[in-house]
PADODREN-67545 format. One record per residue (C-alpha): x, y, z; residue number from 1. Coordinates in nm, 3 decimals. Each point is the difference from the previous one (the first is absolute). Layout:
BEGIN
+---------+---------+---------+-----+
:       x :       y :       z : seq :
+---------+---------+---------+-----+
:       X :       Y :       Z : NUM :
...
+---------+---------+---------+-----+
end
This chain:
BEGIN
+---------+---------+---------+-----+
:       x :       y :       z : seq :
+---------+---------+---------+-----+
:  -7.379 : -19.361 :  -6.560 :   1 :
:   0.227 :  -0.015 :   0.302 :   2 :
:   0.227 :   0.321 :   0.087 :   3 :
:   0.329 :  -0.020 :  -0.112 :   4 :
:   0.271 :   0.164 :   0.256 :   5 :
:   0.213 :   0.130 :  -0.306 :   6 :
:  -0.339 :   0.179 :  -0.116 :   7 :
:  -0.077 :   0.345 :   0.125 :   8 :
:  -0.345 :   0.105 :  -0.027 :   9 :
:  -0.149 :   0.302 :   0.050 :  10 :
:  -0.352 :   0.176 :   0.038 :  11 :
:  -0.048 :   0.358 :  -0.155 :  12 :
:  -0.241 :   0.206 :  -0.016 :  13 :
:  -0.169 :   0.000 :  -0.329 :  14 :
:  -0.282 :   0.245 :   0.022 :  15 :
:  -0.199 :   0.214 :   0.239 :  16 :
:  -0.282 :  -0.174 :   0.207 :  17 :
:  -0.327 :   0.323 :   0.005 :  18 :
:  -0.139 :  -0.260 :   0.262 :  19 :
:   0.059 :  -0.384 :   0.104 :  20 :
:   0.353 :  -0.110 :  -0.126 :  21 :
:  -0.089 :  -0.289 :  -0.267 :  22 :
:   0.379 :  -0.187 :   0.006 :  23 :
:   0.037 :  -0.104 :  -0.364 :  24 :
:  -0.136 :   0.365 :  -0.106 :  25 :
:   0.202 :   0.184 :   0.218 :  26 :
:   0.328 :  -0.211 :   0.042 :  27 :
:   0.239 :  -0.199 :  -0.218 :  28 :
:   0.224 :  -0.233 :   0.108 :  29 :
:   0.338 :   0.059 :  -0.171 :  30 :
:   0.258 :  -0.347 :   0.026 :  31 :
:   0.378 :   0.065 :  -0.036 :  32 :
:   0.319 :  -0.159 :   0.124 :  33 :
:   0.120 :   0.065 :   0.344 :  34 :
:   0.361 :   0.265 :  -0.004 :  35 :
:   0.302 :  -0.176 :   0.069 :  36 :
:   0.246 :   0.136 :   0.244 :  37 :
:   0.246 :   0.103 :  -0.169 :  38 :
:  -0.285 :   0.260 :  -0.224 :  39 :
:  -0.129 :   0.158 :   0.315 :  40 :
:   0.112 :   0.352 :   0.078 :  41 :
:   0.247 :   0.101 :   0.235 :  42 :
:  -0.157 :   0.063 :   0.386 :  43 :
:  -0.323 :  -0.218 :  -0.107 :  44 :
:  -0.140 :  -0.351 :   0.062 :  45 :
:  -0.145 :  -0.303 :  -0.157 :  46 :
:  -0.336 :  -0.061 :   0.230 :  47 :
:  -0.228 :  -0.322 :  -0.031 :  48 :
:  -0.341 :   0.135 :   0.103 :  49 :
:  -0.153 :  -0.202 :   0.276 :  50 :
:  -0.280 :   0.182 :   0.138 :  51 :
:  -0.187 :   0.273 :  -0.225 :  52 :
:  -0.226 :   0.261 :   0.255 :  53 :
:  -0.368 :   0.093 :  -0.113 :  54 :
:  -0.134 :   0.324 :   0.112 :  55 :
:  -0.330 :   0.198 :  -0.086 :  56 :
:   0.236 :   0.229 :  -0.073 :  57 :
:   0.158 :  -0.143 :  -0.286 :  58 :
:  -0.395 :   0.081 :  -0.154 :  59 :
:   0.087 :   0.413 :   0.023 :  60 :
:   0.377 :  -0.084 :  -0.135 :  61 :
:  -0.143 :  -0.089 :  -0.406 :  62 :
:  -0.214 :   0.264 :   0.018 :  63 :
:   0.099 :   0.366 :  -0.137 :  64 :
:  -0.146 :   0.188 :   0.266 :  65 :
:   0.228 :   0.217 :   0.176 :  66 :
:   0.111 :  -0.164 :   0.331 :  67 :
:   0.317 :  -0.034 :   0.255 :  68 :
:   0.184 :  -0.213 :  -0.275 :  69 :
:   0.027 :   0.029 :  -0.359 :  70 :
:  -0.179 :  -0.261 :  -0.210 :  71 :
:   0.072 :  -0.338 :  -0.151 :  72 :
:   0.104 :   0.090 :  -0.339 :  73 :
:  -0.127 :  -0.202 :  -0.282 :  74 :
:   0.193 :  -0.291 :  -0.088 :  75 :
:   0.197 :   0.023 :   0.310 :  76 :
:   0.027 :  -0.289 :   0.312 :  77 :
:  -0.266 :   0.050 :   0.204 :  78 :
:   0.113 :   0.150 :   0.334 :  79 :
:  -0.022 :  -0.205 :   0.354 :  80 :
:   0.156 :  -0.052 :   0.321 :  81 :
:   0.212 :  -0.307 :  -0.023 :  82 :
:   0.246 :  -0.267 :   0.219 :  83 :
:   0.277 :  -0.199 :  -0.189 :  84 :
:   0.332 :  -0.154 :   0.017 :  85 :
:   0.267 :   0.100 :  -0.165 :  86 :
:   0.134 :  -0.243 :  -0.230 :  87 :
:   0.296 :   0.237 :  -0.167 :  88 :
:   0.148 :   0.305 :   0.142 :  89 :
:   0.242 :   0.236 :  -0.109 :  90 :
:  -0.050 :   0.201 :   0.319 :  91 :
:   0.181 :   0.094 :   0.258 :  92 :
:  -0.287 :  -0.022 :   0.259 :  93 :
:  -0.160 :  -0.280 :  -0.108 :  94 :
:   0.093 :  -0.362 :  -0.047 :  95 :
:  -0.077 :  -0.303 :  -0.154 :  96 :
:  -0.310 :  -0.167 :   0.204 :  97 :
:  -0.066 :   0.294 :   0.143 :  98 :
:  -0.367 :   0.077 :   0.072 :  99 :
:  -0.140 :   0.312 :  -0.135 : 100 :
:  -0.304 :   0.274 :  -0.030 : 101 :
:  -0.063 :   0.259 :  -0.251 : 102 :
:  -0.168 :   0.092 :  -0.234 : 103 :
:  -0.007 :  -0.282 :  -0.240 : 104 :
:  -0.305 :  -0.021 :  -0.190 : 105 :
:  -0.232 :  -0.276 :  -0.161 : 106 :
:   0.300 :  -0.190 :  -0.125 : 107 :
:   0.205 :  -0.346 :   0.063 : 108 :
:   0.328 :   0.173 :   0.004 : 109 :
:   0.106 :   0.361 :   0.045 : 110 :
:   0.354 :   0.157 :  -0.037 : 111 :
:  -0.009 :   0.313 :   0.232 : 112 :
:   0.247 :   0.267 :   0.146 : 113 :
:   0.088 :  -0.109 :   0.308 : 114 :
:  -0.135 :   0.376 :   0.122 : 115 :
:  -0.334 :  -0.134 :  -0.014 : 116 :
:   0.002 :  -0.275 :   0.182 : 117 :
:   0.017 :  -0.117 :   0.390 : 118 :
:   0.135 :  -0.325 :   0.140 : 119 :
:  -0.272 :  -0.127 :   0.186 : 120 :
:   0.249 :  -0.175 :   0.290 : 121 :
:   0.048 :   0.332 :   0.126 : 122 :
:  -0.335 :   0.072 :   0.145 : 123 :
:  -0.180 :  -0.338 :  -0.029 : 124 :
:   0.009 :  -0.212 :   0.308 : 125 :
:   0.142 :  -0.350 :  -0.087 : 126 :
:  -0.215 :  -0.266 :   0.047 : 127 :
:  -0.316 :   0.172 :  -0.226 : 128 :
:  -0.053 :  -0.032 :  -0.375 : 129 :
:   0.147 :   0.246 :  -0.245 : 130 :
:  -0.343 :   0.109 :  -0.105 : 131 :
:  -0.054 :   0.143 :   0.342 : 132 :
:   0.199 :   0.297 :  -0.198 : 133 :
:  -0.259 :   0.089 :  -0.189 : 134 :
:  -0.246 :  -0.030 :   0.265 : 135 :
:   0.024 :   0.163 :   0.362 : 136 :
:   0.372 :   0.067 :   0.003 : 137 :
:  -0.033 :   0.113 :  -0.446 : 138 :
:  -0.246 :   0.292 :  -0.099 : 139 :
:  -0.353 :  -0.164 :   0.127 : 140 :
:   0.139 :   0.019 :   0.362 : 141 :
:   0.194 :   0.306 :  -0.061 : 142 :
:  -0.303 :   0.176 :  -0.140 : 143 :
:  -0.199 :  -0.079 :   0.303 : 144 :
:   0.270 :   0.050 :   0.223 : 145 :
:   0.018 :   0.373 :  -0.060 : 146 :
:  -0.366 :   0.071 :  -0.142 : 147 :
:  -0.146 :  -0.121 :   0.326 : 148 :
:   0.307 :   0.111 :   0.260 : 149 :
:   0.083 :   0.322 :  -0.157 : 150 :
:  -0.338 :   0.128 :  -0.157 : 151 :
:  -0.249 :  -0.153 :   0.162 : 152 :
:   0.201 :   0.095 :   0.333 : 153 :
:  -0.278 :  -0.260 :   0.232 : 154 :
:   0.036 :   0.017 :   0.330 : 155 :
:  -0.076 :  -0.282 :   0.292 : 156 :
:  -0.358 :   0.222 :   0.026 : 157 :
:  -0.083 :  -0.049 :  -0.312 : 158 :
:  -0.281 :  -0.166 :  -0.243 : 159 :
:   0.198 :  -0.140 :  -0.318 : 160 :
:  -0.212 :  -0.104 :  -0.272 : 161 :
:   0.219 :  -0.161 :  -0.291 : 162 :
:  -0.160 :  -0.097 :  -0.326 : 163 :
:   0.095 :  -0.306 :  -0.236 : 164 :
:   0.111 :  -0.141 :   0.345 : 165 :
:   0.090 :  -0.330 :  -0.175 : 166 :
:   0.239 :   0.099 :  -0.243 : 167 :
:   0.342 :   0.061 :  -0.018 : 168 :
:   0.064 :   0.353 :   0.152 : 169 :
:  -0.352 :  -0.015 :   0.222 : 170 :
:   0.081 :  -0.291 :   0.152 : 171 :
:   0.388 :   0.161 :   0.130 : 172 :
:  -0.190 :   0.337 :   0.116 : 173 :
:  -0.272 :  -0.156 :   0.174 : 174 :
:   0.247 :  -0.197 :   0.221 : 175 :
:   0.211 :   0.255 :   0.036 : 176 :
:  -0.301 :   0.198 :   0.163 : 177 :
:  -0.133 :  -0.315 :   0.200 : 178 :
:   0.349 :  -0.153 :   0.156 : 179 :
:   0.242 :   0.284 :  -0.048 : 180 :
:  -0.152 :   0.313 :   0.096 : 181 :
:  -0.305 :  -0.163 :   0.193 : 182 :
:  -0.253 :   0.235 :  -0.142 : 183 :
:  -0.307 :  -0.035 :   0.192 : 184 :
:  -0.249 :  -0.087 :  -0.288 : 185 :
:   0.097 :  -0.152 :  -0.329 : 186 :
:  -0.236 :  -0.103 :  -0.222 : 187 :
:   0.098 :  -0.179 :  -0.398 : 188 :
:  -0.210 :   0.018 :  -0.318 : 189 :
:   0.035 :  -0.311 :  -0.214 : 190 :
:  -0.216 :  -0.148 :  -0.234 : 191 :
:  -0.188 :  -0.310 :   0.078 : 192 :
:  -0.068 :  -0.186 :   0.339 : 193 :
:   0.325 :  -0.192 :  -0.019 : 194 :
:   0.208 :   0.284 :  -0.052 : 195 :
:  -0.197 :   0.194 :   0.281 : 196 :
:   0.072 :  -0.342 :   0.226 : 197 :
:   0.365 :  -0.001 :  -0.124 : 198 :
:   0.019 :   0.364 :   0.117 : 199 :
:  -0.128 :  -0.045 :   0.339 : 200 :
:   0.133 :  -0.368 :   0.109 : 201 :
:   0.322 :  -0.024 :  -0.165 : 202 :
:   0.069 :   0.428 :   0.001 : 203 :
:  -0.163 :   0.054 :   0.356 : 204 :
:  -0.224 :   0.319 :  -0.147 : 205 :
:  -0.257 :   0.078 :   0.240 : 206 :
:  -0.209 :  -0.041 :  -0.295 : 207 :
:  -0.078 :   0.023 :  -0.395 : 208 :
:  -0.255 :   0.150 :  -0.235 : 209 :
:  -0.081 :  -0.221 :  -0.263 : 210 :
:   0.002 :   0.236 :  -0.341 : 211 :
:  -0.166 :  -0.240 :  -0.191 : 212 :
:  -0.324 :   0.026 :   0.206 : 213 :
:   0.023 :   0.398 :  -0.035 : 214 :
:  -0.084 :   0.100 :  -0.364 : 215 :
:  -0.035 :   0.361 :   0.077 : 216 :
:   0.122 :   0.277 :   0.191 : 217 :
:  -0.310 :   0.034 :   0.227 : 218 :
:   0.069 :  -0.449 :   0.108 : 219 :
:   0.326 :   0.091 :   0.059 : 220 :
:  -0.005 :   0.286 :   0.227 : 221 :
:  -0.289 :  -0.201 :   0.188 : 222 :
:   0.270 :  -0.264 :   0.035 : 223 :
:   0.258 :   0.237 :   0.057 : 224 :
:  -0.253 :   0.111 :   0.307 : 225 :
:  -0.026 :  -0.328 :   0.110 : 226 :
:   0.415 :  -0.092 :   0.014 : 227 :
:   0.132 :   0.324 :   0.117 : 228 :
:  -0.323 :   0.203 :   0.201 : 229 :
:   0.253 :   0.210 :   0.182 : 230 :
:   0.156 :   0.137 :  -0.385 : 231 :
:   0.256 :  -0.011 :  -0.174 : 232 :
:   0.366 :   0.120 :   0.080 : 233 :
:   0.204 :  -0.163 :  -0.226 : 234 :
:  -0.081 :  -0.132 :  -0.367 : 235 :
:   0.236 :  -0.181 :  -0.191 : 236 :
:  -0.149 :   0.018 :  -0.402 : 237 :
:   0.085 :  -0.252 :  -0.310 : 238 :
:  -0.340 :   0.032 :  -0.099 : 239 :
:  -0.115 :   0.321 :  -0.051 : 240 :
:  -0.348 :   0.008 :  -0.164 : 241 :
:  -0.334 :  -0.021 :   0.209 : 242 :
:   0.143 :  -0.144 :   0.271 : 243 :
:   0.240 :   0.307 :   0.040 : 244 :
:  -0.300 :   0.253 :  -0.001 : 245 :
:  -0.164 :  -0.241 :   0.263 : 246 :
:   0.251 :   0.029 :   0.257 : 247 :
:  -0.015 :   0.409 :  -0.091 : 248 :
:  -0.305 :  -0.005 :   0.216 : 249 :
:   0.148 :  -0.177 :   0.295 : 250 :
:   0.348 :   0.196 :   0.083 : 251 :
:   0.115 :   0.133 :   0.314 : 252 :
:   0.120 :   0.321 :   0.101 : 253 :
:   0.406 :   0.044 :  -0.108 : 254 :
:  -0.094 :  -0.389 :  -0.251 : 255 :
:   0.290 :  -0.059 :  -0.185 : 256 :
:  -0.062 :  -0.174 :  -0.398 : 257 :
:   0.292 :  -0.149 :  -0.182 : 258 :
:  -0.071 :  -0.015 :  -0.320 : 259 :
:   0.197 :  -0.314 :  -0.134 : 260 :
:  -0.187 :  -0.103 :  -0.332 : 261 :
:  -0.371 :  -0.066 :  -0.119 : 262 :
:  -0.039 :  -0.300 :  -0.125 : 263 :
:  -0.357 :  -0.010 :  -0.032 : 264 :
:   0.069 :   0.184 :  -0.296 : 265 :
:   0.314 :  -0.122 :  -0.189 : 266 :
:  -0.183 :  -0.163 :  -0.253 : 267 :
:  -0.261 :   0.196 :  -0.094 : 268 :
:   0.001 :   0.097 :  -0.392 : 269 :
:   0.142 :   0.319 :  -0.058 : 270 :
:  -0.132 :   0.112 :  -0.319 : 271 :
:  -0.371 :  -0.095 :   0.056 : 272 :
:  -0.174 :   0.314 :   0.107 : 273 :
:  -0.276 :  -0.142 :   0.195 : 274 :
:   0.276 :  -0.101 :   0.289 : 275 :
:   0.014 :   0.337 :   0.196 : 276 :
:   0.360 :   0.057 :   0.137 : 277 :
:   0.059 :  -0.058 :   0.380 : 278 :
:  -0.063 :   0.291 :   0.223 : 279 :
:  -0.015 :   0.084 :   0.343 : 280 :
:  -0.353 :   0.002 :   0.163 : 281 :
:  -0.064 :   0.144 :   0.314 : 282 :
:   0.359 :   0.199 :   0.040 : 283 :
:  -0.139 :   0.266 :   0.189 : 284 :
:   0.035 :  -0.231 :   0.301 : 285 :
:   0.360 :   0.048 :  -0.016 : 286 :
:  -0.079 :   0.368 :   0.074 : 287 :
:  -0.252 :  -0.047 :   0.265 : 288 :
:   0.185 :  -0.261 :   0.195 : 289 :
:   0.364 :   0.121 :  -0.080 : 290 :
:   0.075 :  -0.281 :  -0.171 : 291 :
:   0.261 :  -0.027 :  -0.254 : 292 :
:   0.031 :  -0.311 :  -0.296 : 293 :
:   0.382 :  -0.024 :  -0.141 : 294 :
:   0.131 :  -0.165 :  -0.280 : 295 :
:   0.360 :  -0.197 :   0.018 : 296 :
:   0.252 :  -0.197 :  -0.195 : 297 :
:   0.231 :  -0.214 :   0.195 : 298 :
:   0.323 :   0.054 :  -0.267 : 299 :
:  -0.026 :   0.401 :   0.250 : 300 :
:   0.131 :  -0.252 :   0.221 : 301 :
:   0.275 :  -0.137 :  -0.118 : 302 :
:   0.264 :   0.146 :   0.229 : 303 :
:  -0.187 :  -0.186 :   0.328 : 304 :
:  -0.050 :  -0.358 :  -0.196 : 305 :
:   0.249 :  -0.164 :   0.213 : 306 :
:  -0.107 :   0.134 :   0.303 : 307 :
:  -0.355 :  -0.080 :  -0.086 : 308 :
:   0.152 :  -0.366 :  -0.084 : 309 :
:   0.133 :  -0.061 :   0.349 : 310 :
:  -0.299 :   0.078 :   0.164 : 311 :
:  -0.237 :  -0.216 :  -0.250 : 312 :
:   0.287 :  -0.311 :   0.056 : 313 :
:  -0.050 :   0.053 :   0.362 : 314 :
:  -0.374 :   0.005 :   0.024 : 315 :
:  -0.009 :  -0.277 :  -0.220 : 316 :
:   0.231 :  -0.194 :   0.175 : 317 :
:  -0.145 :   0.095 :   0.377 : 318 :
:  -0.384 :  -0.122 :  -0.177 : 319 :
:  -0.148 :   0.333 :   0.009 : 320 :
:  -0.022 :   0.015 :  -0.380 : 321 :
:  -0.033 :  -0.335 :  -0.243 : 322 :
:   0.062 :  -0.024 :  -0.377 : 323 :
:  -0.290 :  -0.130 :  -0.196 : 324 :
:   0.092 :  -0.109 :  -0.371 : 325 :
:  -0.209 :  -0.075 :  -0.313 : 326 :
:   0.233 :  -0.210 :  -0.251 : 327 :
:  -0.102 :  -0.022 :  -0.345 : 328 :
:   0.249 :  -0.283 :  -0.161 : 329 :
:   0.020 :   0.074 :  -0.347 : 330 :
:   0.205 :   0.044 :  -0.262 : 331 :
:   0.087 :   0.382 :  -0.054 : 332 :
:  -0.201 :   0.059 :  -0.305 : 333 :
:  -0.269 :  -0.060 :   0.214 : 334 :
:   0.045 :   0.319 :   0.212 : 335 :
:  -0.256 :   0.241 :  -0.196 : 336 :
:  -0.231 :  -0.288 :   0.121 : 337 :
:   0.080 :   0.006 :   0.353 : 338 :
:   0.007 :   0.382 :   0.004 : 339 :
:  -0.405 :  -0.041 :  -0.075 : 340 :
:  -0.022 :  -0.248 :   0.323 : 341 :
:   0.089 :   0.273 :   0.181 : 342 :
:  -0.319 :   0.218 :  -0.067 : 343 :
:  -0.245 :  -0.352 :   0.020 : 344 :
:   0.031 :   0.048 :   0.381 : 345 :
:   0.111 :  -0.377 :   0.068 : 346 :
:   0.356 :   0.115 :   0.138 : 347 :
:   0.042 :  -0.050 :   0.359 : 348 :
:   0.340 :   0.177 :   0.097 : 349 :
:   0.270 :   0.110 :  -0.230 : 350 :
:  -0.032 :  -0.136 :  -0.424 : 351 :
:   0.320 :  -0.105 :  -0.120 : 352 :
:   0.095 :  -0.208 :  -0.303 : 353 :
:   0.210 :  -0.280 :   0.045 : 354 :
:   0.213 :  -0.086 :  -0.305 : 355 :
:   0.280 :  -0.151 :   0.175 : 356 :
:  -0.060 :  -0.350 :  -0.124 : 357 :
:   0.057 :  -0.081 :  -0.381 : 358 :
:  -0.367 :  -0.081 :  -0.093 : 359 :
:  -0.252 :  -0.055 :  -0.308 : 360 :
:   0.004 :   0.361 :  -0.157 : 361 :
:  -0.333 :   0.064 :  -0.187 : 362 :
:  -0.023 :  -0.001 :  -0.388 : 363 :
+---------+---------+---------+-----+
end
């Protein structure tokens, strides 16, 4: 059936995934009629959602685990990183047509306080796309930004090594590292040869470290080795997992970890005992070689975000850094299966949903 613009339809979270999120288990799509103006709450907006943001992330938000955020409750929208317009305001620092980001949610339309949101014409460089807000100037970029810069602290002397070098925050910190700071040796980890040629022709790594080809710890610190054979200084890690404990065994003196996310291990099934948790292996090289591995979350941040903006914008507009997008056109009650593309390993650059086009919703 085609979308309707006077429908509102929403995704919520239905039950909790133990391992791979199964959509029609673990979602429902819920169909309404979109608020008129004159319903909407003083000091909020009527938004038409026009790009939805997937991050691995989102995996650790439905799960009850205590982490940086509370939960998705059950029943409720499920949370995400979103750009609209506003079609109805009753605002004071908003307007009709303006664009916005926020917190939105997998939903067509969203009626939110206006202290939530941020026009996006006030740190977004004219002449790119909106989406770019969700991207390297939104939380992707953002992430990196300050996980690389103010972590990872790398230096021009330095060996960067950057794992899932491809994707959305990898790709920002790895050219960061190459153009920006002019580290000495950067080095990607992607999966497959044409993300590893991606990463090095398009990027400019001095090279990449195909994971696919290393199916243990012991491949991957041979490759490892072979990519970096003066060590490690710098490690930026969305992994986690084996290849964390690998590059254990090949830090530096004063090596610096930041500790971003893990990936590898989102998905694994929670309530089957034969999965053994995720540990550390090989820590005690943080003691020998004074090395130190630190955790983040770029909402710490928040009071430098628009200082952090103007120097992304700038980079991005002087070359040194490039946006690299992976659009998923569907309808919105397709999101819970675009969130799974995410952890197939096909994305090149930043996954983002495009509903901004009234299309064929599925049945």
């Amino acid at each position: 059936m085609n979308h309707d613009e006077s429908e509102l339809v929403e995704v919520r979270l239905k039950s909790r995934p133990s391992g791979k999120i199964i959509p029609e288990v673990h979602f429902e799509v819920v169909r309404g009629t979109v608020p008129e103006r004159h319903t909407l709450p003083n000091d909020s907006v009527l938004i038409k959602v026009l790009y939805i943001s997937m991050d691995p992330a989102m995996r650790g938000w439905v799960s009850e685990k205590k982490s940086y955020i509370p939960p998705v409750k059950i029943g409720a929208v499920m949370r995400a990183s979103g750009v609209g317009v506003i079609l109805a305001s009753r605002s004071k620092s908003f307007s009709d047509g303006d664009f916005v980001s926020g917190m939105l949610g997998w939903r067509s339309h969203a009626v939110v306080n206006e202290r939530h949101l941020e026009k996006i014409s006030e740190y977004l460089p004219a002449q790119y796309n909106v989406s770019l807000a969700l991207g390297v100037l939104g939380g992707t970029g953002l992430t990196g930004y300050f996980g690389l810069l103010s972590v990872g602290q790398p230096t021009s002397s330095d060996t960067v090594l950057v794992s899932a070098a491809a994707g959305a925050t990898g790709s920002v910190v790895l050219q960061i590292a190459k153009n920006v700071i002019g580290c000495k040796k950067v080095v990607g980890i992607a999966g497959g040869t044409e993300k590893c040629a991606f990463v090095k022709e398009e990027m400019k790594a001095d090279s990449c470290i195909d994971y696919r080809k290393c199916s243990d710890e012991s491949l991957m610190v041979a490759a490892i080795q072979k990519a970096c054979p003066n060590g490690i200084d710098v490690y930026f890690d969305s992994v986690g997992g084996f290849t964390l404990a690998a590059v254990m065994r090949r830090l530096n003196p004063g090596a610096r970890i930041v500790l971003c996310g893990a990936i590898s291990s989102y998905n694994d099934d929670t309530s089957d005992p034969s999965i053994p948790s995720p540990s550390l292996p090989n820590y005690l090289s943080l003691l020998v070689n004074r090395a130190r591995i630190q955790g983040f979350i770029v909402f710490d941040f928040q009071d430098q975000y628009a200082h952090a903006r103007t120097e992304l914008s700038q980079w991005l507009q002087q070359g040194l850094i490039k946006s690299y997008e992976h659009k998923i056109v569907e309808a919105v009650d397709r999101a819970p299966h675009a969130l799974n593309q995410l952890f197939s390993g096909n994305n090149i650059g930043k996954t983002i949903l495009d509903v901004s086009k009234p299309r064929a919703a599925s049945t």
